[in-house]
C-alpha positions as CSV (number, residue, x, y, z in Angstrom):
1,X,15.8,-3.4,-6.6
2,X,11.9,-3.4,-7.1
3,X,11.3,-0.1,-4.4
4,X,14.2,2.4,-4.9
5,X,14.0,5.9,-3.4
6,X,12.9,7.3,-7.4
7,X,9.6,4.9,-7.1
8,X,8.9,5.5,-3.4
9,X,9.0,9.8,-4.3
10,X,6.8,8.9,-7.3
11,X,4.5,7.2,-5.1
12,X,4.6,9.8,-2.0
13,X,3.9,12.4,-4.7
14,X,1.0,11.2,-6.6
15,X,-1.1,9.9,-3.7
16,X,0.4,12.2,-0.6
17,X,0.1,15.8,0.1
18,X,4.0,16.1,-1.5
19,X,6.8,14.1,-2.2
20,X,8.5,14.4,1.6
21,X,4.9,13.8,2.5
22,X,5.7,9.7,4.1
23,X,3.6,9.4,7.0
24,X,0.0,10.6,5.4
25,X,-2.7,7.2,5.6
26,X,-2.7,7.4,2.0
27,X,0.9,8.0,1.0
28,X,1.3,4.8,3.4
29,X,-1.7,2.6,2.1
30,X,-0.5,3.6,-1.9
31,X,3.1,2.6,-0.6
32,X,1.6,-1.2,1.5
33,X,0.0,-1.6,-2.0
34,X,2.8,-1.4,-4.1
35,X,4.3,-3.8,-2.4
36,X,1.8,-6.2,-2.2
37,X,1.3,-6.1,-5.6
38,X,5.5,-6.8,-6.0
39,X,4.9,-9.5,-3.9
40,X,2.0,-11.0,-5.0
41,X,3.4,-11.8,-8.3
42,X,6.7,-12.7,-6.6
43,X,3.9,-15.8,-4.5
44,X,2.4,-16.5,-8.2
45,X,6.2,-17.9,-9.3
46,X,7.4,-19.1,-5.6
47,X,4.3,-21.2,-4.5
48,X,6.3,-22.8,-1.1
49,X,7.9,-19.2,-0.4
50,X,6.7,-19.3,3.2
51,X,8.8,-16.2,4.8
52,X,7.1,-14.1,1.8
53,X,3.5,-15.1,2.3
54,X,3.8,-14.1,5.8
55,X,5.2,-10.7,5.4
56,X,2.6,-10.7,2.5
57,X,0.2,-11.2,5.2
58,X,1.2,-8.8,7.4
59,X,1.1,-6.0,5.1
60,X,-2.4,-7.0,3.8
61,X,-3.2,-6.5,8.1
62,X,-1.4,-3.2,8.0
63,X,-2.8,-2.1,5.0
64,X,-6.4,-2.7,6.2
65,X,-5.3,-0.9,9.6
66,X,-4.5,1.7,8.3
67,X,-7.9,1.9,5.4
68,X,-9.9,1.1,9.0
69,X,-8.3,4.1,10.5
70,X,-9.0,6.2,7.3
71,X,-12.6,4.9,6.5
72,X,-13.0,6.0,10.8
73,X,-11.9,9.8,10.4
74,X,-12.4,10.5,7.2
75,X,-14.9,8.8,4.5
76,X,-14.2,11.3,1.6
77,X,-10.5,10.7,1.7
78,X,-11.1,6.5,2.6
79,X,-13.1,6.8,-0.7
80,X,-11.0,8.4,-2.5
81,X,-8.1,6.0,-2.1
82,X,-10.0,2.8,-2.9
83,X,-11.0,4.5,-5.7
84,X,-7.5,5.8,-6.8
85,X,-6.1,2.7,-5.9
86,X,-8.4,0.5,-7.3
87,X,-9.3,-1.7,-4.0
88,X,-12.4,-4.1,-3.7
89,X,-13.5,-2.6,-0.4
């Protein structure tokens, strides 16, 4: 499996405020990317996948919620996680 619990704490640790830190907009925005970047190479190989490209979708939408919600409360910590993460906007 591409996301075990090992990767997920990896994740949660690096980019939340600790590893049982899972609800943080960044922990969550790190975690949507991962997974689009699983599933964007899993499109690249699977062109007529059409159940993929439309959870793709929808986590590119949640993903951009929750940057939205970030970039709105916070601009030093929506900076931050573009920049960490290495995001075009």
């Amino acid at each position: 499996m591409y996301l075990d619990s090992a990767k997920k704490e990896e994740i949660f640790g690096k980019f939340g405020q600790g590893v049982k830190d899972t609800g943080s907009a960044e922990s969550q925005i790190a975690l949507f990317s991962y997974r689009i970047s699983h599933l964007t190479e899993h499109m690249k190989q699977n062109r007529k996948d059409h159940s993929t490209e439309r959870a793709l979708t929808g986590l590119v939408g949640k993903r951009r919620a929750l940057l939205n919600y970030l970039k709105s409360r916070d601009i030093n910590r929506y900076r931050a996680i573009v920049k960490a993460l290495g995001l075009r906007k």
